[in-house]
Each structure stands twice: as structure tokens, then as C-alpha cells.
N, C-alpha and C positions, 0 to 999 in steps of 0.2 A: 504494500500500500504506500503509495507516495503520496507525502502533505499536498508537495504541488499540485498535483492532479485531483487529488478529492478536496484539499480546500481546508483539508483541518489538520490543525499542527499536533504534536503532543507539548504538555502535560496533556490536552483531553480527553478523555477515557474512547470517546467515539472513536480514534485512529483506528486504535485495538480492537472494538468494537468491528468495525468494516474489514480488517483483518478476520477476526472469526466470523463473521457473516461469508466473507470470500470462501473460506475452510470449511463451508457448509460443516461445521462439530459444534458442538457444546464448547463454552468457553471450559467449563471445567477439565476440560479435555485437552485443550491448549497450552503451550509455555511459553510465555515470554520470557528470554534473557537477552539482559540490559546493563549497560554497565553505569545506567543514571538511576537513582534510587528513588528520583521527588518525576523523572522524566518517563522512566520506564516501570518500574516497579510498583508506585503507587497507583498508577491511572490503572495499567491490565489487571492489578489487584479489584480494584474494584468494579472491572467487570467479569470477576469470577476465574479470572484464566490464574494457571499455578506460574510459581517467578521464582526463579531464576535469576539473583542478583551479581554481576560480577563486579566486585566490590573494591577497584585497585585504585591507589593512591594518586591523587593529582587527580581524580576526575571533578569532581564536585566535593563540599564541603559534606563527610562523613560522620560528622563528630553531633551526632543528634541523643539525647535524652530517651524517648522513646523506644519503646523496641521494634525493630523492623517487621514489615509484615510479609516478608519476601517468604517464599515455602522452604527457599535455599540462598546462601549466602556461600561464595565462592570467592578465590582472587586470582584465580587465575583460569582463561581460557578453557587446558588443559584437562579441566575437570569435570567441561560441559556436559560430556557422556558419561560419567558416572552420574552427576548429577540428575541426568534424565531417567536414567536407571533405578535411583534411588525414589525419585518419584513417582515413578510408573511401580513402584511396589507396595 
């Protein structure tokens, strides 16, 4: 899904959204990984799809109070397919 082309940026959950509309599944069914926590991880969160957070230094300001709502926290690439692994169980 390109912002360009459909008109909507993220944070808003709708990208994602027209992402799993595209994927005829269930969001529940879907993973987003993202290496923006407030970009990618919060908006697919809340429409239901599981996340995938790649979580590396220097992207964005990490240092939050809150506990993440990601299904999975990662730092490196590397670990994507376990991590789909781990979640598909």
C-alpha cells in the first residue's frame, strides 16, 4: 500500500487497514513489522493485526514509561522469522 497512491499517511491506522482489506485475512491474522513504535506498531495494533516491533537504536525516541503493546519486541532484522514463528504458535 503506498500513502501516495491511497492518500493516507501513517500514524493512521487506515494504511494498515487497506493493507488487510488488500490481504482479503483477518487483521488478527496479519503482522506488521516496523521499526517505528508511535509509526508502525501502535496504529496496526489497533487494528487488530499482531507486531512485530524492530526496536534499534537511533530510530525514534524509545525511552517511553509505558509498556509496549507490540506482540514482539526484536533488535534486530535477523530475528524476523523466528519471531513469526513464535507467533504463529
Amino acid at each position: 500500500v503506498e500513502s501516495a497512491v491511497v492518500g493516507v499517511r501513517k500514524p493512521n491506522p487506515a494504511i494498515y487497514q487497506l493493507g488487510v482489506d488488500a490481504l482479503q485475512l483477518p487483521a488478527r491474522e496479519c503482522v506488521v513489522i516496523g521499526d517505528s513504535y508511535s509509526k508502525d506498531i501502535v496504529p496496526a495494533h489497533e487494528i487488530g493485526c499482531k507486531t512485530i516491533w524492530l526496536n534499534v537504536q537511533g530510530w525514534e525516541d524509545t525511552d517511553r514509561k509505558a509498556a509496549s503493546v507490540a506482540d514482539l519486541e526484536i533488535n534486530n532484522f535477523a530475528s524476523v522469522i523466528e519471531g513469526i514463528e513464535e507467533l504463529g504458535r
